[in-house]
C-alpha positions in Angstrom: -102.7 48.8 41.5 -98.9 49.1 41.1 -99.0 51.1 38.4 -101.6 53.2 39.5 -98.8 54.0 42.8 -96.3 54.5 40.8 -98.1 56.8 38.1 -99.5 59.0 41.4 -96.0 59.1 43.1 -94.3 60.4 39.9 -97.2 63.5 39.3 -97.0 64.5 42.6 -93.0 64.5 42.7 -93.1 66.6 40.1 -95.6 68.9 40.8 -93.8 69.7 44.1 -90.2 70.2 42.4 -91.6 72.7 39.7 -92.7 75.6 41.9 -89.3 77.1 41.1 -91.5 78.1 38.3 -93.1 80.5 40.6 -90.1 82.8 40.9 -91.0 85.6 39.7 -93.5 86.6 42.1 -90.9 86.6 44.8 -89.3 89.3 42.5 -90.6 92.7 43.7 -91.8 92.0 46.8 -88.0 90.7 48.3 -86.3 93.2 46.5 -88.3 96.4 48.5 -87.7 94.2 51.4 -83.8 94.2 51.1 -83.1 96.2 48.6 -81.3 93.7 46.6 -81.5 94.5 42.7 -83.8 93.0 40.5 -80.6 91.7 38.4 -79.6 89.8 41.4 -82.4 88.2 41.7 -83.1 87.1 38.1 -79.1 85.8 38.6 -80.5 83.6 41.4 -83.1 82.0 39.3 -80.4 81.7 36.7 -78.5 79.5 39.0 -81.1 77.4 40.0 -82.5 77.0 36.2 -78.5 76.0 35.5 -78.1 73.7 38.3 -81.2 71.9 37.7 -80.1 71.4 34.2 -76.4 70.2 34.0 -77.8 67.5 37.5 -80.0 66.5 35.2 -77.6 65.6 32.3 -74.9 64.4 34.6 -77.6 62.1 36.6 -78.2 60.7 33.1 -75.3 58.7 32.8 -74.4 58.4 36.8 -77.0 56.8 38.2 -78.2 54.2 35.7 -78.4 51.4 38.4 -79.5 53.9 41.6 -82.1 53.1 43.8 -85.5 55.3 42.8 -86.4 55.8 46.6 -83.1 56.9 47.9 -82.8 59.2 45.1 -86.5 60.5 45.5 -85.5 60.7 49.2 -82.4 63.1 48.6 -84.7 65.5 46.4 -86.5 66.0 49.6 -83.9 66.6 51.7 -82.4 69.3 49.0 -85.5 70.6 48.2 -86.4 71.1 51.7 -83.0 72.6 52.9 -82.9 75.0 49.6 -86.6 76.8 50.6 -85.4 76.8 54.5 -82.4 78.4 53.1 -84.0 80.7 51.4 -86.4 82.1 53.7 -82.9 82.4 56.2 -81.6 84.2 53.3 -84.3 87.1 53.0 -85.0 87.4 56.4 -81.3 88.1 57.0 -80.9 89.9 54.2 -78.2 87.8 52.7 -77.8 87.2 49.1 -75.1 84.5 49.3 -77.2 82.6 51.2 -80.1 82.6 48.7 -77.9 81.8 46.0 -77.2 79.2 47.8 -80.3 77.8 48.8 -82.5 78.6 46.1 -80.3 78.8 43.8 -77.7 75.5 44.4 -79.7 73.0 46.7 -83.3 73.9 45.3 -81.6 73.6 41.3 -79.8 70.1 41.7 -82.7 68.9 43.8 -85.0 69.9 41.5 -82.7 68.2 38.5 -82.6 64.7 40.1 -85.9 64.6 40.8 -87.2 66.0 37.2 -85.2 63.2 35.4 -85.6 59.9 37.6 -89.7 59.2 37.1 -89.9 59.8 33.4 -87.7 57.1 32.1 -89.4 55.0 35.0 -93.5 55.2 34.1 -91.9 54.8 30.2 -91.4 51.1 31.1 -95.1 50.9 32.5 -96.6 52.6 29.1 -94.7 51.3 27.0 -97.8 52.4 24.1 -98.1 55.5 25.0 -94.9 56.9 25.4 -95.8 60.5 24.6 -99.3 59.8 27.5 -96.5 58.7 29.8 -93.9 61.2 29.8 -96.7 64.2 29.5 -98.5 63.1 32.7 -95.4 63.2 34.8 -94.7 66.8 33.2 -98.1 68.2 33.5 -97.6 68.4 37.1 -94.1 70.3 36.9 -95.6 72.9 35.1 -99.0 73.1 37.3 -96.5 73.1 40.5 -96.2 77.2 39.4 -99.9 77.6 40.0 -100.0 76.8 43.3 -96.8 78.3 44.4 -97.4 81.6 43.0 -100.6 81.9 45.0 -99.1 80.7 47.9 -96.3 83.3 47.4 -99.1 85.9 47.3 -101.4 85.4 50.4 -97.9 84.3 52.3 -96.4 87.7 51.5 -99.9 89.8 52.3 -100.5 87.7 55.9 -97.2 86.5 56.9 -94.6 87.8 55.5 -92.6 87.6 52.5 -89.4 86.0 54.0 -91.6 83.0 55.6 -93.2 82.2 52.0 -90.4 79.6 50.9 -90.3 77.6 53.7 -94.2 77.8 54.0 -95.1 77.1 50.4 -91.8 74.6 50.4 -92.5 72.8 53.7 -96.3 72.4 52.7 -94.9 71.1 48.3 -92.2 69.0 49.7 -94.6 66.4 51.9 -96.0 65.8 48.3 -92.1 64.2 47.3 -93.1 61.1 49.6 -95.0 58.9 48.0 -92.0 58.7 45.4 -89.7 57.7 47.9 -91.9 54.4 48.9 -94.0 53.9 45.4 -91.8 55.0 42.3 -90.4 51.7 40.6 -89.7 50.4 37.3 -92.2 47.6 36.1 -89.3 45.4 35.7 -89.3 44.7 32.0 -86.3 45.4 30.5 -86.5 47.0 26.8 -83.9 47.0 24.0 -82.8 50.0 22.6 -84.0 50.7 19.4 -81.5 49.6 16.4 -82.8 52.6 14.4 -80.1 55.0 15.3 -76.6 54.9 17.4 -75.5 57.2 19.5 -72.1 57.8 21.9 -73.6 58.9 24.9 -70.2 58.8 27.0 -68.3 60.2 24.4 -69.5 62.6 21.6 -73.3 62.5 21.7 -73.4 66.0 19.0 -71.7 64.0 16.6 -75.4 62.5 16.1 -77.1 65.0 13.7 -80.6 64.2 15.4 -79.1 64.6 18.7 -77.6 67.9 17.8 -80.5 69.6 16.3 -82.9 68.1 19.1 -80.2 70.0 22.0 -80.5 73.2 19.2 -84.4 73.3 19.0 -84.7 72.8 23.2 -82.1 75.5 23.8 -83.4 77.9 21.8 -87.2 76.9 22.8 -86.1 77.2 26.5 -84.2 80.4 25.8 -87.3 82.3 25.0 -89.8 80.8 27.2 -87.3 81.2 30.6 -86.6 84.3 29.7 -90.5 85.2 29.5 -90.7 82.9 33.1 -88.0 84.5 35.0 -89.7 87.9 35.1 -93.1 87.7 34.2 -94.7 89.7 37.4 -92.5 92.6 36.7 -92.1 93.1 32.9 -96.2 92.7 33.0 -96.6 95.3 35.8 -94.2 97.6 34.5 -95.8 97.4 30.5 -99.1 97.6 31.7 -99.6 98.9 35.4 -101.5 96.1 36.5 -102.1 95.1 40.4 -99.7 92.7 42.3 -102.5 90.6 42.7 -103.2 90.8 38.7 -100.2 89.7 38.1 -100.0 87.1 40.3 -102.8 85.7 38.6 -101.2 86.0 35.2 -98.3 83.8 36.8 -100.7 81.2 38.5 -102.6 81.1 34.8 -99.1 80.6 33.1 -99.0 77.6 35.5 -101.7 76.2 34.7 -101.7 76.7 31.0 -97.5 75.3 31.2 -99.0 72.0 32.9 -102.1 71.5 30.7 -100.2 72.0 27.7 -97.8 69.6 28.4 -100.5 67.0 28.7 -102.2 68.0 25.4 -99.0 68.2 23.2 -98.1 64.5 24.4 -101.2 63.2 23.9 -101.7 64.6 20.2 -97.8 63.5 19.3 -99.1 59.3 20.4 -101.4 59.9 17.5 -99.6 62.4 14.8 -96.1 61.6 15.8 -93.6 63.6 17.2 -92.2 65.4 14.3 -95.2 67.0 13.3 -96.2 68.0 16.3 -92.7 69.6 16.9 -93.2 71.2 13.7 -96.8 72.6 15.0 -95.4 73.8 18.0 -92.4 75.6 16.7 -94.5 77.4 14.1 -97.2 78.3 16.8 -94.0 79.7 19.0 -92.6 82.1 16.0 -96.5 83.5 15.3 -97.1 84.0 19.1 -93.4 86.0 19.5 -94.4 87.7 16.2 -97.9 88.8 17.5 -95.9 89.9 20.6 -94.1 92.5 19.3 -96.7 94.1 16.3 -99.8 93.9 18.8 -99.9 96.3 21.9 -103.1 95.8 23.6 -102.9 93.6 26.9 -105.0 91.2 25.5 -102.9 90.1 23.0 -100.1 90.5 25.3 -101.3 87.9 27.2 -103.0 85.4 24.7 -99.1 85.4 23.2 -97.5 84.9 26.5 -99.5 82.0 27.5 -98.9 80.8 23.7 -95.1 81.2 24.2 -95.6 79.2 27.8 -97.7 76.5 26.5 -94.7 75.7 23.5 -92.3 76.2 26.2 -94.3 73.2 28.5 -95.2 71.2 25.2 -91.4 70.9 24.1 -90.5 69.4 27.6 -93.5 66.7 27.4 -92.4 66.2 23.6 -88.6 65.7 24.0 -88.7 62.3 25.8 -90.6 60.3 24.0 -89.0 62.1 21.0 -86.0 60.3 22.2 -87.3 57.2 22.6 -88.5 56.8 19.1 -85.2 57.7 17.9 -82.8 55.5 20.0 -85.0 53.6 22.1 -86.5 53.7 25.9 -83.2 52.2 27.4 -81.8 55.1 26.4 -84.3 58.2 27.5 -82.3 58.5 30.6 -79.1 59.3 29.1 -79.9 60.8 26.0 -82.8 63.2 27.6 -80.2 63.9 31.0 -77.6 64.8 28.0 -80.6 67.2 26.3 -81.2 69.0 29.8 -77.6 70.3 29.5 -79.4 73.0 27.1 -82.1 73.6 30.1 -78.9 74.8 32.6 -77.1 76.8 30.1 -80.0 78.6 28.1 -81.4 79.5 31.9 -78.4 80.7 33.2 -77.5 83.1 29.8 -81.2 83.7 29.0 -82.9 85.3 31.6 -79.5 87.7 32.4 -79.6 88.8 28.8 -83.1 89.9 28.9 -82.6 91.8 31.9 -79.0 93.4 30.4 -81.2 94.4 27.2 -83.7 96.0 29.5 -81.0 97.9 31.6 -79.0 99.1 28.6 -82.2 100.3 26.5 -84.5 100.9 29.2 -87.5 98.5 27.4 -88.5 95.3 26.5 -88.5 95.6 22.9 -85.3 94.7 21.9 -85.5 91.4 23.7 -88.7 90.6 22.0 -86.6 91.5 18.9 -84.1 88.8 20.2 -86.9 85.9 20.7 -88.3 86.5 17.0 -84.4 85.9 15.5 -84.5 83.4 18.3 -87.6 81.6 16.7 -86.8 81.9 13.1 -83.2 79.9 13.7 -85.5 77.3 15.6 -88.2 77.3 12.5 -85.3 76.0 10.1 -83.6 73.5 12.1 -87.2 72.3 12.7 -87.7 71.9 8.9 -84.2 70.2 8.8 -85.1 67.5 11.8 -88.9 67.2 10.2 -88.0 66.2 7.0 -85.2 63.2 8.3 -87.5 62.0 11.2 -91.1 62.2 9.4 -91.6 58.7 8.9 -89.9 57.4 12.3 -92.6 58.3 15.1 
């Protein structure tokens, strides 16, 4: 029954703290409200994207020995004081204060609470590693789904600048149940003697570790780009409806968190190199499809493609990890990994939006994702061929 608790607490946790996802449907309708520019406010997500990131890799090696419940406890309060925040923010019209909120309290909220339960229901499927950490995942990525329709009907019937703290006040009672249920089973596991690595001191010295930060860089690079502004670039290419797009977003959601499930569950049974391999390879056709095929269709069969890599490569890296150097060693190694998560979606997202400034299109962008996906496709072959037999 314990395990059941703890499995439960960890989903939902999750599936409150990724509604940041859901970003870009604040987008348009907060910048007609203030007249902020739409740069600005892909720089906000940018923060909060970098925040959650470097927490995350800094909580790796900080709080080995801290108490899940307290910690689960200070994600609500930080997750709850960054959506008040941010509804302060665009009501008063004050960017600072958004950046703040959103973008500071909301990112290293979100960062603590992404790391602490997948290292945690690890120790309780200890089998299924790949099961274990995709479960947890699935519901960051289906968090998007119900916050970008809660974003809609808030901004038609109450107001744009209530949304956060009614779509955050609602997602944040969800972070509960962690605080009293989510606990390690207790059994301690070794590390696994198959590789060594310095995780205090010079953790890219390890070849593996260095082309695993490489291929989640670059794989985040593209798909948080393609997050961060998905309501507008899809309005603006094909004049679709604000609530059209809205459901594109909500459908990106749900295709981020379902993916996440499926490309763990098929890695416990082909192992994780091959299934990186998969993934990567699907990523560079989808980006390639993307720029040679114009009809909307194909726009968005390609963009859900790109999303469900995106969500794959986040269920994958964990047990990835653990197969490498062991489950005693997800926390710090995978905390170390998320580094790439702050800095690709602080530089990512505020390229794509430069690009699109300076040539007035998307294109060149989508140019910049296929050289993007090519670099990935080699160092995939490279970290294929060493790892093939060792998951």
């Amino acid at each position: 029954m314990q395990k059941i608790f703890v499995t439960i607490s960890a989903v939902l946790l999750h599936l409150a703290i990724g509604s940041v996802y859901a970003w870009s449907i604040l987008v348009n309708p907060v910048v007609r409200l203030t007249g902020w520019s739409i740069m600005s406010m892909i720089t906000v997500f940018g923060v909060t994207i970098f925040c959650l990131g470097i927490t995350a890799s800094l909580l790796g090696n900080k709080v080995k020995n801290a108490h899940p419940g307290k910690m689960c406890a200070l994600v609500f309060i930080l997750y709850l004081s960054g959506m008040t925040l941010s509804s302060a923010a665009i009501h008063y019209k004050m960017l600072f204060l958004l950046v703040l909120g959103y973008g500071f309290l909301l990112g290293i909220g979100t960062g603590i609470g992404y790391l602490l339960p997948i290292p945690i229901l690890m120790t309780w499927y200890s089998r299924f590693k790949g099961i274990a950490s995709g479960m947890v995942i699935t519901g960051f990525g289906l968090s998007s789904l119900m916050a970008a329709y809660g974003y809609h009907y808030c901004t038609i019937f109450v107001g744009i600048d209530k949304a956060p703290l009614i779509v955050g006040g609602s997602l944040s009672l969800l972070i509960i149940p962690s605080i009293f249920f989510l606990r390690p089973n207790g059994i301690k596991e070794e590390p696994s003697t198959s590789e060594q690595i310095d995780t205090n001191n010079n953790p890219f010295g390890n070849k593996n570790f260095r082309q695993l930060w490489i291929l989640f860089f670059i794989n985040i690079s593209v798909g948080i780009s393609v997050i961060s502004c998905l309501a507008p670039m899809t309005r603006e290419l094909f004049q679709l409806s604000t609530f059209e797009t809205a459901a594109l977003v909500g459908l990106a959601g749900l295709v981020n968190g379902c993916a996440r499930f499926i490309w763990s569950f098929i890695s416990d049974f082909i192992g994780r190199p091959i299934t990186v391999a998969v993934l990567i390879a699907f990523e560079l056709v989808a980006v390639l499809s993307l720029i040679y095929f114009q009809e909307y269709s194909v726009y968005q069969f390609c963009i859900l493609m790109i999303i469900a890599c995106y969500g794959g490569m986040f269920a994958l890296m964990p047990s990835y990890i653990a197969d490498l150097f062991g489950t005693a060693k997800v926390k710090q190694v995978f905390g170390l990994i998320l580094s790439a998560w702050g800095i690709a979606g602080l530089i990512a997202p505020t390229t794509l939006r430069f690009l699109y400034e300076r040539f007035g299109s998307y294109s060149h962008f989508f140019y910049g994702m296929l050289i993007l996906c090519c670099i990935n496709f080699f160092v995939m072959i490279a970290l294929t061929e060493r790892n093939i037999n060792k998951a």
